[in-house]
N, C-alpha and C positions, 0 to 999 in steps of 0.2 A: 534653457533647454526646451526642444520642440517635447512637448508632454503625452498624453495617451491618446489623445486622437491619431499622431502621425507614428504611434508607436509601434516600428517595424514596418511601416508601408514604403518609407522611402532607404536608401539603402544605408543613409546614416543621418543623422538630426539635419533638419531643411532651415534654411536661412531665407525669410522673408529678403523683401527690397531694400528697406529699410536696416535689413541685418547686414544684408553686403556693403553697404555703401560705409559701416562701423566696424565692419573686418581688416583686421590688420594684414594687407598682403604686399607688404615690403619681403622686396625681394633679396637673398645675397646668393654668391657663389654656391655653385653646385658643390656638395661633398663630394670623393670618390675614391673610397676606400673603406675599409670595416675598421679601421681605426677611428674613423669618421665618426661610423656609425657608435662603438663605445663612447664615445667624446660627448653623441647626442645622448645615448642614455643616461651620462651621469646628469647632463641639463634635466632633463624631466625628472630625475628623481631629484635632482634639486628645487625645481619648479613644481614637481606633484602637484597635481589636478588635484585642487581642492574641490571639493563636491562643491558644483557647479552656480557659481550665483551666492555663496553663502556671505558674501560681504559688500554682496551688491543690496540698496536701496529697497525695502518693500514698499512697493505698493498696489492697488487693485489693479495698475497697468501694469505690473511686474509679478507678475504672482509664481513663475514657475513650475505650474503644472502645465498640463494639455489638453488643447481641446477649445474651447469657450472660456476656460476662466483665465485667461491672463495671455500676456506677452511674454515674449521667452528672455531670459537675464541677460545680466552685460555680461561681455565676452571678456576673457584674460586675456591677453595678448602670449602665441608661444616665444620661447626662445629663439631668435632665427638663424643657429644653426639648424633648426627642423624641418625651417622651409625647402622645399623642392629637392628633396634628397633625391639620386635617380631611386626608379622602381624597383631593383632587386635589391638598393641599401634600406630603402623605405621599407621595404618586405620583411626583412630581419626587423628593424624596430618595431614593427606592428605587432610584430610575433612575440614579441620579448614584455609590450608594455601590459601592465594589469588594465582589466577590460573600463573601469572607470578612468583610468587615466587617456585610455585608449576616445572613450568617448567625449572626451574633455577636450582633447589635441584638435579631434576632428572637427571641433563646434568654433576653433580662435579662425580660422583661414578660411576664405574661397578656396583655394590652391588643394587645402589637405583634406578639406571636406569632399573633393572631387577624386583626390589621388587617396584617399586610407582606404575607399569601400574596395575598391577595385582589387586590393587585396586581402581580402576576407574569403575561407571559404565556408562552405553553408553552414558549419558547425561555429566559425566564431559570429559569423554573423548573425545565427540564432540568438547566441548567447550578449552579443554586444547588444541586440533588442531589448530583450531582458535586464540588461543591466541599465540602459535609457529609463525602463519603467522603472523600476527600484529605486532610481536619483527622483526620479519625480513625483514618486510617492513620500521618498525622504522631506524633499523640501517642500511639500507642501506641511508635513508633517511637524517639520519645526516653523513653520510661518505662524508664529502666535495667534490665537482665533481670542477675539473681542471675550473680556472677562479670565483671561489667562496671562501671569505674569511671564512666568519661566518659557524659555525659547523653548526648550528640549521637557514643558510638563506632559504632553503629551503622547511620549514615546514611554511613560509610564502607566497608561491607560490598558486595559485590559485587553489582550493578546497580541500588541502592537510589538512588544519587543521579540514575542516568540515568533513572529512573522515577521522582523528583522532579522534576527538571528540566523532561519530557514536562507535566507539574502543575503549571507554575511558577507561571501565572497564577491559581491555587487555592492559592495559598501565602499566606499576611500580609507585610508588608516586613519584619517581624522575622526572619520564617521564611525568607526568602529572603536575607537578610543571614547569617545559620548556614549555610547553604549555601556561602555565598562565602568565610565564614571558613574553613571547614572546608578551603576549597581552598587558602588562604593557610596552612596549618599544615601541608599535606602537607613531608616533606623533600626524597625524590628529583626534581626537575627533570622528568623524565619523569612522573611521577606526577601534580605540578602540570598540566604539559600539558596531561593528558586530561583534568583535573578542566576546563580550561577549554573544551576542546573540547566538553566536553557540557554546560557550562551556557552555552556561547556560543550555540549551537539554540535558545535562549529568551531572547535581550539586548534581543527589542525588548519585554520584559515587564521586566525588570528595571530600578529607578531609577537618573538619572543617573548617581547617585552611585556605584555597584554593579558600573556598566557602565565607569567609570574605575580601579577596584581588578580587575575583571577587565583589562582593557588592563596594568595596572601589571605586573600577572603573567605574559603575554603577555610581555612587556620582559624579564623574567629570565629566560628561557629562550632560553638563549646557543649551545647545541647546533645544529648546520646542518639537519641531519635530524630534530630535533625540533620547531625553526622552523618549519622549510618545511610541514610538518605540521599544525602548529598554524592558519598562516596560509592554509592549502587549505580546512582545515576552519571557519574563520570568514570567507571570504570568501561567501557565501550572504548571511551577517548583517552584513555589517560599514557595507550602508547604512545602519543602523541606530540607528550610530551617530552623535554628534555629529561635524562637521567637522574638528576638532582631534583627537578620537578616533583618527575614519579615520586621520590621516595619520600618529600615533601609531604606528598597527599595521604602516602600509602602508610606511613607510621602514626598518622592521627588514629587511625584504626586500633593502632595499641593500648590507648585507653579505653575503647569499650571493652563490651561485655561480652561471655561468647556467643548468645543470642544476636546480636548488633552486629558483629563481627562476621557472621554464617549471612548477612545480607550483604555486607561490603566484597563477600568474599563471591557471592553472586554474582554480583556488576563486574567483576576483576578479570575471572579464569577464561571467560570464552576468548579473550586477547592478551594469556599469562605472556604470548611468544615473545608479546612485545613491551616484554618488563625485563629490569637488570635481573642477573642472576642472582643478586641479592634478595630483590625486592621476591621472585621466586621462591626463594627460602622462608621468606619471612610467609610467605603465603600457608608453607609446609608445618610453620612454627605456628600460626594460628589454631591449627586443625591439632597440632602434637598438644597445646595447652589445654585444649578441652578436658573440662572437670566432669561433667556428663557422658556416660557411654552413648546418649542418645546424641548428643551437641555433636560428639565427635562424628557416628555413625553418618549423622546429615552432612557435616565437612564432608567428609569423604563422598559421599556423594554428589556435592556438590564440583569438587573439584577432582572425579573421576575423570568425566571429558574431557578437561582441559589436560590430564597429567601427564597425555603423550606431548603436548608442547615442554615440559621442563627439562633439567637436564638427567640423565638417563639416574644419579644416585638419588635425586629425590621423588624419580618414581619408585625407586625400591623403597625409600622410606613410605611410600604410601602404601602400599601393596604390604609393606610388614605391617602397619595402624590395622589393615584393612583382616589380616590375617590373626588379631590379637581382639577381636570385638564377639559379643556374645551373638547368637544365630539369627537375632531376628535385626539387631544393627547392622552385622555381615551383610543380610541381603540387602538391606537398603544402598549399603557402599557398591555391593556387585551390581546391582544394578544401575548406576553412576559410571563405574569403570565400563562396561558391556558394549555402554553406547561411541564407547571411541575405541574399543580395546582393540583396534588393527593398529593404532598411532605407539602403541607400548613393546618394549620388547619383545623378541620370543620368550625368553624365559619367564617373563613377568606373566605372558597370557598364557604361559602352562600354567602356573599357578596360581592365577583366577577361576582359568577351568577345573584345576582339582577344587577348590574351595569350592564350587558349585553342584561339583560330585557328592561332596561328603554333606550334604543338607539333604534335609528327608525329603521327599516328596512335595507337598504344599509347596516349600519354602521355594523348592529347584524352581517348579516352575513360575513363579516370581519371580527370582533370578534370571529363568534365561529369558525374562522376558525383554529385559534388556539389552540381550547380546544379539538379536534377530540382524536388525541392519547392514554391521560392517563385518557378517560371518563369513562374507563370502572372497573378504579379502587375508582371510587368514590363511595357514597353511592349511593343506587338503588333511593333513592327521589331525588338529585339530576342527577341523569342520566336522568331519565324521565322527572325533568324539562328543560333539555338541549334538548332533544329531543321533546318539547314541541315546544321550542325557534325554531328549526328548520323548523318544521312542520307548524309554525307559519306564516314563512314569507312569504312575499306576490307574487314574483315574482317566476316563476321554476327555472331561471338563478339563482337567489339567492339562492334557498331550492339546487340548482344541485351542488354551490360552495359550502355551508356550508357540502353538503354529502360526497366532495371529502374529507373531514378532517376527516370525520368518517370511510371512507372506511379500515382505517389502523387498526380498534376497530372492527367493525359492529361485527366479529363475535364470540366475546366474552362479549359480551351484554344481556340481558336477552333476550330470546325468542320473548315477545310481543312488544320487543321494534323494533328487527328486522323487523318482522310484522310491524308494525309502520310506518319505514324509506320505507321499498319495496313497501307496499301501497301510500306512499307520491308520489312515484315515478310515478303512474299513472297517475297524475294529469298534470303532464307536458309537455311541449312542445314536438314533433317526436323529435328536434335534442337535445335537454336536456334532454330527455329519451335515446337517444343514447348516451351521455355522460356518465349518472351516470348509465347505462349499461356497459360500459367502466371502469368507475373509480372501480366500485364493481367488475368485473370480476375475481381481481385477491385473493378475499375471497371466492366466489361462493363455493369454492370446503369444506369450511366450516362451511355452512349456512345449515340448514335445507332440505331436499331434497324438499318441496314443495315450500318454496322458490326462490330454484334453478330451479324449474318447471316452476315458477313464472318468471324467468331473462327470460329462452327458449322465453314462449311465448308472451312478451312484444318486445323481439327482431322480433318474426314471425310476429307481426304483423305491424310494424315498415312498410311502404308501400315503400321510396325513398332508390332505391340501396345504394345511401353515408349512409344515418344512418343507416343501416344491418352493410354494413360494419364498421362501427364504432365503433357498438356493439360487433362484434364478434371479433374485435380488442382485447376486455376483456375475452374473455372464454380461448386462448390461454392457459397462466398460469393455469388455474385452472381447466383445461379438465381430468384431474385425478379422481380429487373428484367429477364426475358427472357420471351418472347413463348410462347406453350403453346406455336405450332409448333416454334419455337426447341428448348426443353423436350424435346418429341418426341423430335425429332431427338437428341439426346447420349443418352437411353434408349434410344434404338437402337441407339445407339454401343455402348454398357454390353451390350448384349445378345448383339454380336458376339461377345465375347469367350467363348471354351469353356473354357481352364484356371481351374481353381480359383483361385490367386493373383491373374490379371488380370481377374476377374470382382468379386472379393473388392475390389483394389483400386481399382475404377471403384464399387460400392457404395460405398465409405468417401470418396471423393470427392464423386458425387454425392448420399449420403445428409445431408451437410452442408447440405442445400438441400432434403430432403424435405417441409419442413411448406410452400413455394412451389408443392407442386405441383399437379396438380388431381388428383384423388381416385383417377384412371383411373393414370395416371403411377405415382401413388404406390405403387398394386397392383400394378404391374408391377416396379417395382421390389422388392416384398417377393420375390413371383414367386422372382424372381433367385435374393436369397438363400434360398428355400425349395430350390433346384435343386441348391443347393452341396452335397458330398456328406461333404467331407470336416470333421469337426465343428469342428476349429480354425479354418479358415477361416471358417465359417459363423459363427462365435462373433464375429469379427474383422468381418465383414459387418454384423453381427447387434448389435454395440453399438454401431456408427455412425449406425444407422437407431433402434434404441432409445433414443438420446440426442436425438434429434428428430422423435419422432413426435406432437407435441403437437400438432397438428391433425388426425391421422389418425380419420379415424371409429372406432368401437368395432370391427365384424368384422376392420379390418384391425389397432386394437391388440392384440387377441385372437388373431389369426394370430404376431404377434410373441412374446410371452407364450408360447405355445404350444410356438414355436420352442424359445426359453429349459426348457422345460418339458422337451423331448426330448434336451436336450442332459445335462440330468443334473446331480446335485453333483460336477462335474469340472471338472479347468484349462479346459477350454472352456465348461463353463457360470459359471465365477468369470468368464471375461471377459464375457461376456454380461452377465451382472447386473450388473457393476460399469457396461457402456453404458448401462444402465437410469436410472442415478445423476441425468443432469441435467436428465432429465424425468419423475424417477415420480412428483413430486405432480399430472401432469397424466394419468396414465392414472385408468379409470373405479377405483371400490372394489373390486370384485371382480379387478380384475384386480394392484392393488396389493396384497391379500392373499396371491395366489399366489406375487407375487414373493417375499413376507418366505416364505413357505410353503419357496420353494426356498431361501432364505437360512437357514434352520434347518437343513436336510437337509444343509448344509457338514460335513462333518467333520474339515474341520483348524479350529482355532482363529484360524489366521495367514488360511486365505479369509473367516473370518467377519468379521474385522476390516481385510480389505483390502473387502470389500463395505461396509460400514456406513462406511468412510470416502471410498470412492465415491458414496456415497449423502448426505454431511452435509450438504451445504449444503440438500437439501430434503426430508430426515426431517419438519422442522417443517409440511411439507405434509400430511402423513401423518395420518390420524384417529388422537386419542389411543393407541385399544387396540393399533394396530400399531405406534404409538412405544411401546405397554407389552411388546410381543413381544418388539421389537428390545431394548427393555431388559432383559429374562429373558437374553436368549442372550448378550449381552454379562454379564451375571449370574454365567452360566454357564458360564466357559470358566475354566480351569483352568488356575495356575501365575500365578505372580506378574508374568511376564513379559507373559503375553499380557492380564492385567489391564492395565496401566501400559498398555500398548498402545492398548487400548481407551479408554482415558482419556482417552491423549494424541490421538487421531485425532477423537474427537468433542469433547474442550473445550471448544474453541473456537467452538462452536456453541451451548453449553449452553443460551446464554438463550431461543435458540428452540424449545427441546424441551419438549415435555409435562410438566409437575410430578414425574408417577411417571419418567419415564425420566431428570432431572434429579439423583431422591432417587438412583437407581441408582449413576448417578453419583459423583455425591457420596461413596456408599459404598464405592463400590472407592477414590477415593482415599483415605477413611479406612483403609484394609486393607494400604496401602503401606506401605514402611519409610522412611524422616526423606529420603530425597535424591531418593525418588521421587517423594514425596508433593510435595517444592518443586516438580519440573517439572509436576507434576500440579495444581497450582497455579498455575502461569505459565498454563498452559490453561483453569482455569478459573475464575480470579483475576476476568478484566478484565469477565466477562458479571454479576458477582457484583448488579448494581443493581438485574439484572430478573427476578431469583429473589423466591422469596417470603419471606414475613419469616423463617422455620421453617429455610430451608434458608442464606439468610443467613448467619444463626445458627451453622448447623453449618460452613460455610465459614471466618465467621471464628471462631470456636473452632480449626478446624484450622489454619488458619495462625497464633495465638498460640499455639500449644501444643505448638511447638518447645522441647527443654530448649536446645540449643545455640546461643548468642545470633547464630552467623549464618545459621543457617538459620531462625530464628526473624525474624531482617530478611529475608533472602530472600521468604520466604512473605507475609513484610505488605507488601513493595513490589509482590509480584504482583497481589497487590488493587486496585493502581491505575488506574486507564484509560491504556490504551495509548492511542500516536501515532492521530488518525484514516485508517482505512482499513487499520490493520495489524491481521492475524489472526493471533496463535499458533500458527497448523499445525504440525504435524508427520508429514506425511506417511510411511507404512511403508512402507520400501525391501523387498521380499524380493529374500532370500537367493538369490545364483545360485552354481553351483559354474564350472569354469572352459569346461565345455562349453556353459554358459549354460542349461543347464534345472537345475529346481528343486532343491534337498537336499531327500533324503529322510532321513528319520529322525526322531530329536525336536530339538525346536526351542526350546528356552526363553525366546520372547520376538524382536520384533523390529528391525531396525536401525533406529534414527531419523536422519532427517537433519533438522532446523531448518527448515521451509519460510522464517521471515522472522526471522533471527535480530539482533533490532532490541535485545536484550538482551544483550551479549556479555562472554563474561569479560575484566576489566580487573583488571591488576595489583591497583589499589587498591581497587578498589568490591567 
């Protein structure tokens, strides 16, 4: 297999000179017909593309990865009914084979390696890249490394199966059958466990057969605490399963405890839809066992939300548990049912709503705290008696929690009901009117315009600076949907204010809403914080409005910059800059030069790299030369600590960075020692696809060129593509001492905390 250097550059694995001249392209008759075509597929599934090379010869000149470290394996010869099918029989097979078979096919022929790309479209041909790296992380993987007996010891090395696993469906059924072995050979019981726990995230990719030895291993694990664990953690997937399967899993449950059982039962409901109606029952029968009125109470709440998936008589049996509990277990179950109660009969959600009636005060609005979200898909008589129940109670702190539940609905509600809730709001306390001024803000922009007129002037008249600001805490988000006069008006408000802090903090409010406003607004607003005297504040003002100034015409992003400019390479100009971060690819060039300008002029090492990882997610916006600045200064910083640092804050980004600021990269973590260089890897492991071939190269070189066999797995599971939508961050904590301002002195490096640590150390892996 062509390995990570050509990984996705060419439009399917490339065949040196030497490859062609070993390619089997014996020709026979053309197929033509779809009879044909079935005929070819039972061949390949007869022939299954063994993960590629696995019983060919190792040696340094066969190694199987990509790049620099080796030559690509011997080829299987295909079947040759496969050769030279016409193009729309070809078409259908393409479409039909699993992507590892797919790229197996296309690595035996000249002929099929020219004809399979051509019918790709960009989605399998993303995904058949992907699947390229994933073989060639595998085989390297099992290529025995010097001082290691077992082919497959190091797919038991730590995080290497959960980052197969993430892969599963890039795996062969051979490959994925090693896997499972491997979990059936562990000894300790706990070990087993988690080996299932993480290949159970991938059962609905694993074959029947695969999916009944995991289950069987599930079964020996006799432990309460380790059960109940296990069965948390595969209720997600356990539709997934066959019928017999499920019910497999689901009656080990019967042996615990009700404690144990109230976690399994966890993992289970949010996908009861897709369990037998047995297994359903049995669900009901857990929660009907409970010997505690509290065990029970939590049942029920826990499988409130799920209880509109069941069938319509065992939501009446929950609703009657729910109806037989003392007042303070009632509300914990109402508030469980609340959150799904559109999914449950009519009749069932009259009678949650009377049970919510008949609780004093306190309790209600606890209760309705959970009914807020799916209110507004209930009937219009029950809407209005929920907002009855609101409006009802006695205290503002009460009416102001039970409103925080609606805020997420309010404004998909009938008209009068709105009215309704925004007149209740009168009634209340200054600071509980500046709360549910708050909680509402971020609907405003959806409300009625007289309404919204309504928020305005309940906040003007609001008399103590803290509740303004509290208030205007909510307009933020929803400064779009409000009217310029509107607009005006809370600018005014902001303008009120003289001390530095409540001036500061109605900017960082309403600068969440600056790019809504019209140009005149937006001036006035800089205004403000031009006026702040004192530079920390101003800095605190100053990255709020710099994080949104992406509409601002040019004089006023230039006024802002300027700001930044005056403030200096100091704690108050690192806060500034770092607000710059989520909109500097949207200032002019000139003025994003300056920035990087003041980002040089840093002189601690730890503000350099707390800026550049404020800045990552749109570096890539950045014209080359000033990603080639930021990469000198990252370059340039001194100590091994603050290198790693650097690493670790932009990794994660790498693929969208400049080529030169990539190599940069790249080179500090060459320059690491063996434990840094892994985590420095985990960062910049997973972007490896969209690098160029050059730098590939240097990547995977550096992760096989571990002497020690697990960190030498370490480094080649980082290679993998993570879970979609997970990013390796790792954000740098600085250091505070206990007065809470900075240490001074030297610093060698800074604290990492895991932003997503989807990788965790596990006893066995």
């Amino acid at each position: 297999m062509r390995a990570i250097r050509e990984l996705g550059k060419e439009p399917i694995l490339g065949f040196g000179a030497h490859e062609a001249e070993s390619a089997d392209d014996s020709h026979t008759a053309p197929i033509g017909s779809l009879e044909a075509v079935d005929r070819s597929l039972a061949v390949v599934e007869h022939w299954h593309a063994e993960p590629l090379g696995s019983s060919a010869p190792l040696s340094r000149n066969n190694l199987r990865i990509i790049g620099d470290l080796g030559a690509p394996p011997d080829f299987i010869p295909p079947p040759p009914d496969l050769l030279h099918l016409p193009p729309d029989l070809l078409k259908i097979l393409v479409e039909q084979l699993r992507l590892t078979d797919l790229v197996s096919l296309s690595q035996t022929s000249r002929d099929l390696r020219t004809d399979v790309p051509r019918l790709y479209d960009s989605d399998r041909h993303k995904m058949t890249r992907i699947a390229i790296r994933v073989q060639a992380v595998w085989d390297r993987l099992v290529t025995p490394a010097p001082g290691i007996a077992g082919r497959f010891a190091e797919l038991l090395i730590h995080g290497v199966v959960q980052s197969l696993a993430i892969n599963i469906n890039f795996l062969a059924l051979t490959q994925q059958e090693h896997l499972v072995a491997l979990a059936e050979g562990l000894n300790a019981p706990e070990h087993r466990g988690l080996a299932v726990r993480t290949l159970g995230r991938c059962l609905k990719e694993l074959a029947p057969a695969l999916q009944e030895r995991l289950v069987a291993l599930a079964e020996g694990i006799v432990h309460p605490a380790h059960r109940a664990c296990l069965l948390h953690a595969l209720g997600a997937y356990i539709g997934e399963l066959a019928p017999a399967l499920q019910e497999r899993l689901v009656v080990l449950a019967k042996d615990l405890g009700d404690r144990r059982r109230l976690q399994v039962m966890e993992g289970l409901v949010e996908h009861a839809e897709r369990l037998t109606p047995a297994l359903q029952e049995l669900l009901v029968v857990f929660a009907d066992e409970c010997v505690l009125p509290e065990d029970l109470g939590k049942a029920l709440e826990i499988l409130g939300p799920g209880a509109g998936q069941l069938a319509p008589a065992l939501q009446e049996r929950l609703v009657d548990l729910v109806e037989e509990l003392d007042t303070s277990d009632r509300v914990k179950a109402l508030c469980g049912f609340g959150r799904r109660i559109d999914k449950l009969a009519p009749a069932l959600q009259e009678r949650l709503v009377d049970l919510v009636g008949a609780l004093d005060t306190s309790d209600r609005a606890e209760a309705l705290c959970g009914f807020g979200p799916p209110m507004d898909k209930l009937a219009p008589a029950l809407q209005a008696r929920l907002i009855m129940l609101v409006v009802g109670l006695s205290g503002s702190s009460e009416r102001a929690k039970a409103l925080m539940a609606l805020a997420e609905c309010i404004d998909r509600l009938a008209p009068q009901l709105q009215e309704r809730l925004v007149a209740m709001v009168d009634g209340f306390e200054p600071i509980d009117v500046a709360w549910a001024i708050r909680i509402l803000g971020s609907a405003l922009a959806r409300l009625a315009p007289a309404l919204q007129q309504r928020h305005v002037e309940l906040t003007e008249q609001l008399i103590e600076p803290r509740h303004r600001i509290l208030a205007l805490a909510g307009f933020g988000h929803g400064m779009a949907g409000l009217a310029t006069a509107l607009q005006q008006r809370l600018v005014v408000i902001a303008e009120t204010f003289n001390h530095p802090i409540n001036r500061t903090r109605a900017l960082s409010s309403l600068g969440i809403g600056l790019a809504a406003l019209t140009p005149l607004l937006q001036e006035r607003l800089i205004t403000l914080c031009e006026r702040i005297d004192d530079p920390h504040y101003r800095a605190e003002a100053l990255a709020s409005l710099g994080a949104h100034q992406e509409t601002l015409a040019l004089p006023l992003q230039e006024r802002l910059v300027l700001l930044a400019e005056r403030l200096g390479p100091s704690e108050a100009g690192l806060a500034a800059l770092q607000g710059f971060g989520e909109s500097i690819q949207c200032l002019a060039g000139p003025l994003q030069r300056r920035l990087v300008v003041l980002a040089e002029r840093l002189d601690s090492p730890q503000d350099r790299i707390l800026v550049l990882y404020a800045w990552r997610a749109n570096i890539q916006g950045l014209p080359a030369p000033l990603q080639e600045r930021l990469g000198i200064l990252v370059e340039g910083l001194n100590g091994r600590g603050w290198k790693r640092a650097a690493v670790l804050a932009l990794g994660a980004r790498v693929a969208g960075l400049a080529p030169g600021f990539q190599g940069r990269l790249i080179t500090l973590a060459e320059r690491l020692d063996a434990k840094d260089r892994i985590v420095a890897l985990e960062c910049l492991g997973p972007g490896i696809g969209e690098l160029s071939p050059e730098l590939e190269a240097r990547l995977a070189a550096l992760a096989d060129g571990f002497e020690q066999p697990v960190h030498r797995a370490r480094a080649l599971a980082a290679l993998l593509p993570m879970e979609p939508g997970a990013i390796a961050d790792y954000p740098p904590v600085r250091p505070h001492n206990r007065a809470g301002s900075r240490i001074g002195g030297a610093y060698d490096g800074l604290q990492i905390r895991p932003q997503r640590a989807w990788r965790r150390a596990l006893p066995f892996f």
